[in-house]
C-alpha positions in Angstrom: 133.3 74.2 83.4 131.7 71.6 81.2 130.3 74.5 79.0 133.5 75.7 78.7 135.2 72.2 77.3 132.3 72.1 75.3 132.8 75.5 74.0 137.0 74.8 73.7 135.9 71.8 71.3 133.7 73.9 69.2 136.4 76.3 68.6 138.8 73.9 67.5 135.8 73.0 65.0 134.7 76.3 63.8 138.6 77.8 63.7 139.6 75.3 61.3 137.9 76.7 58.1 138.8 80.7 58.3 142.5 79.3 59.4 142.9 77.6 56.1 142.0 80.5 54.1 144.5 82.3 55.6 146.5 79.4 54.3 145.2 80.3 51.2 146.3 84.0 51.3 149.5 82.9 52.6 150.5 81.1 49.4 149.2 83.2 46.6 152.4 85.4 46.7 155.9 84.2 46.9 158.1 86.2 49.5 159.7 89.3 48.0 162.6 89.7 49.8 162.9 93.7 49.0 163.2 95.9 52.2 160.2 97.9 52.8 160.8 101.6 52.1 160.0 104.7 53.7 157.4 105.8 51.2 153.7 105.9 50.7 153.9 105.3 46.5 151.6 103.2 45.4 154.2 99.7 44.6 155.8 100.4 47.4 152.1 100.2 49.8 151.2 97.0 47.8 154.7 95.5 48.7 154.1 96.0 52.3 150.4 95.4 52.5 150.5 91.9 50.8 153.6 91.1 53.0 152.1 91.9 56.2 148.7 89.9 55.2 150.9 87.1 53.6 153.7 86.3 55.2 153.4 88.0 58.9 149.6 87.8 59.3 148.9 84.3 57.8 151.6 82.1 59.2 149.2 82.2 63.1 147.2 79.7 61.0 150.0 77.2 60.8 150.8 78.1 64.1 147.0 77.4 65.5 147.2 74.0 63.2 150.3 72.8 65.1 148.7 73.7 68.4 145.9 72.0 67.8 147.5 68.9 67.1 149.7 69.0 70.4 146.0 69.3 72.3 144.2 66.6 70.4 146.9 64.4 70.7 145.9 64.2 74.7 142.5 65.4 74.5 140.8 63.7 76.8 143.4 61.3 78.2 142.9 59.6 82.0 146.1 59.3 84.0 145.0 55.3 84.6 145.3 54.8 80.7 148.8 56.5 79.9 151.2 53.5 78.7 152.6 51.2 76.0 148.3 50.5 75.1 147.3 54.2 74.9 150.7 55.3 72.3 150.3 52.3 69.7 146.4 53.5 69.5 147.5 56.7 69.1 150.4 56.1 66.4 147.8 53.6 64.9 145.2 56.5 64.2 147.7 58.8 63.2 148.7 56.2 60.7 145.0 56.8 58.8 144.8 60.5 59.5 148.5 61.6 58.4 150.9 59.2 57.2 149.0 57.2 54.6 147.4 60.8 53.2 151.1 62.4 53.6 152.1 59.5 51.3 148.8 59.6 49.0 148.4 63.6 48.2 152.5 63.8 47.2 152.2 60.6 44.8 149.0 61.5 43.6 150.6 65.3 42.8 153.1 62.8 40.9 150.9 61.3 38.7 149.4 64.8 38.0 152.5 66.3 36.9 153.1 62.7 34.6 149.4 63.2 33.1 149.1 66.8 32.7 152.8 66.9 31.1 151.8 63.9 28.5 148.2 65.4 27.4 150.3 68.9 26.6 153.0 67.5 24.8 150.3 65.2 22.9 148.3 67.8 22.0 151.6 70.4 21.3 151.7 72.6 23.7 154.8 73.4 25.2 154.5 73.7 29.4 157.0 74.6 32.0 159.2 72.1 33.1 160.2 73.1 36.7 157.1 70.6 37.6 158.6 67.8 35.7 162.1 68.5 37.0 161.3 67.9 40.8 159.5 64.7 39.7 162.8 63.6 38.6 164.4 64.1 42.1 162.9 60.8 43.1 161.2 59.4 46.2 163.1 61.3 49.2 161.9 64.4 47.4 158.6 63.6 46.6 157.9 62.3 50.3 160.4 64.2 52.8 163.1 66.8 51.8 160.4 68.4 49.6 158.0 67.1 49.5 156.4 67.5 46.0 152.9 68.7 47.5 154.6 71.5 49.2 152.1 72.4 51.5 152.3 68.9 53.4 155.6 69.6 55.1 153.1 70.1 57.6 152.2 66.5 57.6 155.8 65.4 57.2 156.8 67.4 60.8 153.0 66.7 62.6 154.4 62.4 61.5 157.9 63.3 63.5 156.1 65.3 66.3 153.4 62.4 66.5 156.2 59.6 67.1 158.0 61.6 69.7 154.3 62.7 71.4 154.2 60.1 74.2 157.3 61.4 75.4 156.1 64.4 76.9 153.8 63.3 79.1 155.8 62.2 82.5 157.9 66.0 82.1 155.1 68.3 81.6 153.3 65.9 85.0 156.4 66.5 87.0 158.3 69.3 86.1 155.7 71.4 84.4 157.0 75.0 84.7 160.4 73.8 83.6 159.1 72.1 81.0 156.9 75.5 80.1 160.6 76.8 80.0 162.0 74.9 78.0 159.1 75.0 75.4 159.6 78.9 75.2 163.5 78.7 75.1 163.5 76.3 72.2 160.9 78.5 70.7 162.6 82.0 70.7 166.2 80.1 70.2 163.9 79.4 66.1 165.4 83.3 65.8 169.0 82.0 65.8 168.8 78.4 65.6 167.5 77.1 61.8 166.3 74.1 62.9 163.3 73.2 61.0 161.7 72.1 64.0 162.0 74.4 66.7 158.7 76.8 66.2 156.9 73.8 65.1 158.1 71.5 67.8 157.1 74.5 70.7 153.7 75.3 69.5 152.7 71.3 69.0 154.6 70.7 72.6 152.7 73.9 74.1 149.6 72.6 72.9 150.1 68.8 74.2 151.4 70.6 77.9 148.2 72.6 78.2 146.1 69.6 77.2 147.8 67.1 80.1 147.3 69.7 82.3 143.9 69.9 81.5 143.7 73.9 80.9 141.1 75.7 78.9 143.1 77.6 76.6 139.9 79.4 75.2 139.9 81.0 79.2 143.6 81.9 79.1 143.2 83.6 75.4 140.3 85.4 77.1 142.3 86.4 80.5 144.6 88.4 78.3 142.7 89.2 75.2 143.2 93.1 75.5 147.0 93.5 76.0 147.3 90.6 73.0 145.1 92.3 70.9 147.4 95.3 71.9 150.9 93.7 70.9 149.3 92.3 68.0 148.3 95.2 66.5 151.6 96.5 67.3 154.0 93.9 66.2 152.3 92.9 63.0 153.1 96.1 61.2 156.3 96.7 63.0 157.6 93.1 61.9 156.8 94.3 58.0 158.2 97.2 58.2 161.8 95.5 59.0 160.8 93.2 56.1 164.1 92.2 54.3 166.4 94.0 56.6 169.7 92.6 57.0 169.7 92.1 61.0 166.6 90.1 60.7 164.4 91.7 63.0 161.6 91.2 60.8 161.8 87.4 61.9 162.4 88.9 65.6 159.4 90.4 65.9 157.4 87.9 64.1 158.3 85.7 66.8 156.9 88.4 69.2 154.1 88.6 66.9 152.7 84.9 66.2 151.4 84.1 70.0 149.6 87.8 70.5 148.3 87.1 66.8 146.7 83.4 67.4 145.1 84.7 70.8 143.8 87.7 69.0 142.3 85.8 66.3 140.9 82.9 68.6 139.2 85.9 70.9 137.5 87.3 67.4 136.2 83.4 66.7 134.9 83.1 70.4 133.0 86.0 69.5 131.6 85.2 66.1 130.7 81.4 67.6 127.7 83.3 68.9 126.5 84.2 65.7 124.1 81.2 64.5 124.6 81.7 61.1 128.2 81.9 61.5 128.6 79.2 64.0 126.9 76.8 61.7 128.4 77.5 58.2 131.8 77.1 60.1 131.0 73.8 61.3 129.7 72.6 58.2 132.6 73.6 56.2 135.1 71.7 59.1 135.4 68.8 56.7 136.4 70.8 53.8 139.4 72.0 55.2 141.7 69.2 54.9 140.6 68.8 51.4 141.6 72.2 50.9 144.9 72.2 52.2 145.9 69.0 50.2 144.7 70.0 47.1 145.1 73.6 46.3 148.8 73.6 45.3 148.5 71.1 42.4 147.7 73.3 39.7 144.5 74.5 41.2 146.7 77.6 42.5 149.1 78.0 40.3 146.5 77.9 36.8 144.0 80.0 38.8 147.3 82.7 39.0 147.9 82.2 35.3 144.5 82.6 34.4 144.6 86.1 36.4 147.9 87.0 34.5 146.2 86.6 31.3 143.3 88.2 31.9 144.5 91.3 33.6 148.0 91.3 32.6 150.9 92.5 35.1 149.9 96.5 36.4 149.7 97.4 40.2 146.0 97.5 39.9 145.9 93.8 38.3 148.1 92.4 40.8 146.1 93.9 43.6 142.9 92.1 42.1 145.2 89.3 41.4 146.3 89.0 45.3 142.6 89.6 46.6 140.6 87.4 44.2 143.3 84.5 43.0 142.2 82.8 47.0 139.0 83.1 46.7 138.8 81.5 42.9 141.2 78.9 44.8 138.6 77.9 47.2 135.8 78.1 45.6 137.5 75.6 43.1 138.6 73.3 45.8 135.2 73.2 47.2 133.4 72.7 43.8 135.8 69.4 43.3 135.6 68.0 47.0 131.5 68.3 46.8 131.5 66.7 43.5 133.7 63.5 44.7 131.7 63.4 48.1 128.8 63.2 45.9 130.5 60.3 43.1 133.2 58.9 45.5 132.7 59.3 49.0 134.6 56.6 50.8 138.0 57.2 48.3 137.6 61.1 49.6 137.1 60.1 53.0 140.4 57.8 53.2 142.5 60.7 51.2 141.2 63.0 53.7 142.0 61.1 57.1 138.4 60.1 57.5 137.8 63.2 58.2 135.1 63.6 56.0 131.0 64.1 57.1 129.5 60.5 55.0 126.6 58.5 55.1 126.1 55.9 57.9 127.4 53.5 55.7 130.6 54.8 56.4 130.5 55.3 60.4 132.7 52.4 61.0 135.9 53.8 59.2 135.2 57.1 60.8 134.8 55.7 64.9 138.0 53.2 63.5 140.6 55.8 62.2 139.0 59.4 64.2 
């Protein structure tokens, strides 16, 4: 059984990277809200492919993220040290890993917007101003309705998930099929019910009841790995096709889709863990990802789409480079910048990043104080 935490830790490790790229992928196209047609022309195939991949596909990374965080946030926990104690150290730590990042990635994508808009206008060169006009909208945009660095709504739900962690613990101990129940309820009810919370709040909460219950959820994904793999495959392209329909099956089915789709994918990372090669790029990477996540929406996205634009202008074949290429240029950039300020700034990189950041032993203490 040990071999098996072991292993369940290792995933979470080695998952983390391939799940951001996704991320990636996820965010280089804006949803098009067109239905998808009965038709095999050519617009019409790149419509539902990049649909499928983006916005159908992609989201089981957000999903796994959320999960994750629900596990962690009892990994490991002894029923003598539940209390008052064992929540403040927990809020504490989440203090360094996601509200003071939260609060330093969306005013540092602030003083972006200030500097880049300056140097253009100093130099003449007219810019959009959609940028500038949501730094106008003040602080409860830039921090929580927003926020400005889009991509850490994340961040902003994990901080009200974290706070109202604790709570779960004496339901899931003494009423845990109920409390199973209600996790699932509140999670299909998302279909219906547009509460912001509700997916996020069931996959964070499933991951926190599996973790106090101390099950191996690399063994369940494994238990069931065929008939999963069999609705995934299923689902995903079913869910696309009743993209934009005006019943809203797409989102239906989507539902249906994300849990078959995150055990699917975990089962194909359980297998490539065996590959050495693999296994150790994956792990080396880890510390990347958060970097990543932060970073890639404030301009490094958006001028790497612009530069695509230019170059190959707008036809079906240039947006089909444009939607295969524009992540990987996105990455590559984000991983150029966070190796060049692990080199010149370490510790600064380390605190933007949670501490979650591989440093020299000079650094151990922040990372044992804040991880």
């Amino acid at each position: 059984m040990g071999h098996l935490t072991d292993r369940q830790s290792a995933l979470i490790k080695t998952m983390r990277f391939p799940l951001i790229v996704l991320v990636l992928y996820e965010h280089s196209v804006r949803t098009y809200n067109a239905p998808i047609r009965l038709s095999l022309d050519s617009a019409n195939l790149f419509h539902f492919f990049t649909e499928m991949i983006s916005h159908f596909l992609c989201p089981i990374a957000v999903a796994w993220f959320f999960f994750f965080s629900g596990f962690l946030f009892y990994h490991n926990l002894q029923e003598d040290e539940y209390g008052w104690g064992w929540a403040t150290r927990k809020w504490n730590r989440r203090v360094h890993s996601i509200l003071i990042p939260h609060l330093f990635w969306n005013l540092l994508n602030v003083l972006m917007v200030l500097l880049v808009t300056w140097i253009f206008n100093r130099i003449g060169i007219i810019i959009n101003s959609d940028q500038m006009v949501v730094v106008r909208k003040g602080l409860l945009f830039w921090f929580i309705s927003g926020p400005i660095d889009f991509p850490l709504w994340y961040l902003r739900d994990l901080i009200i998930l974290s706070l109202l962690a604790p709570a779960f613990y004496y339901p899931v101990k003494k009423w845990p099929w109920i409390s199973l129940a209600v996790i699932l309820i509140l999670y299909i009810a998302s279909f219906k019910i547009d509460f912001f919370l509700f997916p996020n709040f069931s996959l964070f909460s499933l991951g926190a009841w599996m973790s106090i219950r101390k099950d191996n959820f690399v063994v369940i994904c494994r238990r069931i790995k065929y008939p999963a793999a069999a609705m995934a495959f299923f689902l995903l392209p079913v869910a696309t096709f009743f993209h934009g329909s005006q019943y809203e099956y797409d989102t239906f089915f989507r539902l249906l889709f994300i849990p078959s789709g995150m055990i699917t994918f975990l089962n194909l990372c359980d297998k490539l863990y065996d590959v050495d090669w693999h296994r150790n790029l994956m792990l080396k990477l880890t510390e990347t990802v958060f970097f990543i996540y932060a970073a890639h929406e404030i301009y490094i996205l958006g001028w790497t789409k612009g530069l695509f634009l230019r170059i190959f202008g707008q036809t079906l074949a240039a947006r089909w480079i444009s939607y295969l290429f524009v992540p990987v240029v996105t990455l590559a950039v984000c991983l150029a910048l966070f190796y060049l300020l692990k080199r010149i700034m370490p510790r600064t990189l380390s605190f933007a990043c949670g501490w979650r950041t591989v440093h020299s032993e000079s650094y151990s203490k922040y990372e044992q104080k804040y991880l």
